[in-house]
C-alpha positions, 0 to 999 in steps of 0.5 A, a space after each residue: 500500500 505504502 509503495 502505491 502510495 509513492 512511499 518507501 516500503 518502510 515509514 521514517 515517521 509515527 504517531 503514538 497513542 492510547 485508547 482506553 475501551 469499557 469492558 464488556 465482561 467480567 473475565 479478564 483483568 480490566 483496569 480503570 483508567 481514571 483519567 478517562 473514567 473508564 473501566 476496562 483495557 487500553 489500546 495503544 497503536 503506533 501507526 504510519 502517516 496513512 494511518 496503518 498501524 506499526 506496532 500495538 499492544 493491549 493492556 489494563 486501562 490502568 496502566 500509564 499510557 507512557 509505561 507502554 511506550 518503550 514496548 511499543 517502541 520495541 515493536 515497530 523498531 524490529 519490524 520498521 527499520 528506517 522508524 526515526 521519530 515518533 509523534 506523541 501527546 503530553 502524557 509520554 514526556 520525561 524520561 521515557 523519551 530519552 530512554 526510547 532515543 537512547 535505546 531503539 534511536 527514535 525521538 519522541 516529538 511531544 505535540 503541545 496545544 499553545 498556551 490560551 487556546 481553546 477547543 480542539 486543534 489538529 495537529 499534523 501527522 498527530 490526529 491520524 492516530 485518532 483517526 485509526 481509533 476511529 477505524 477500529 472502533 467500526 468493528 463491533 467486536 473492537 468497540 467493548 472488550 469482550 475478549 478473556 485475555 489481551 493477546 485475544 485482544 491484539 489479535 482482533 486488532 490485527 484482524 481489524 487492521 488486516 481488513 482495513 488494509 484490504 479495503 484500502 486496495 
């Protein structure tokens, strides 16, 4: 898709998110994510400029979104060779960033909404993570967790993903 694109077979540029999804049964280790008042797990994607998705893990909606950041590093570094930085929000700033530089030699850029503004503003590269959110959230099976595990979980995302890319040809 990339190369029909006039792209290069590997992206040099992600976008890093969370989405925290309510559960929908009462068999897997879901969290609480009391930032979004959300019981259930969170969904975290790195995904290219087209919006396709690198890397992703699944995890209690517990836990801090930049606890999960050096995995999903890890993960597109040893599949996308030429990943050099990655778009983040405020949540990933700190020292996670220079350990991510520091061991898979990616910059973590922190997007920042300008002092006194109001609303909602794009910024660029970053919204297509939230767009791909909004993607999956088409499949009914992704829109609640209704899985017993997180590996159940990413699989329905890759799933997800699979025929998203399918669509896109």
């Amino acid at each position: 898709m990339r190369k029909k694109r006039n792209q290069s077979e590997s992206p040099s540029v992600g976008a890093l998110d969370a989405q925290s999804v309510k559960w929908g049964n009462r068999k897997n280790g879901n969290g609480f994510d009391a930032n979004k008042k959300v019981k259930g797990i969170k969904r975290n994607v790195v995904v290219d400029r087209n919006g396709f998705i690198l890397a992703r893990t699944v995890c209690s909606a517990s836990v801090q979104d930049s606890h999960q950041a050096h995995p999903l590093c890890n993960a597109a570094d040893q599949e996308w060779e030429r990943l050099e930085k990655v778009l983040v929000d405020r949540g990933y700033r700190g020292e996670i960033a220079k350990d991510i530089e520091k061991d898979f030699a990616i910059s973590l850029e922190v997007s920042n909404t300008p002092n006194g503004t109001k609303g909602f503003i794009p910024k660029p590269l970053r919204w297509v993570v939230e767009r791909t959110f909004s993607w999956l959230d088409w499949f009914r099976r992704l829109s609640r967790n209704y899985e017993e595990s997180t590996e159940v979980a990413e699989e329905m995302i890759d799933l997800a993903a699979i025929k998203i890319l399918l669509n896109q040809i």
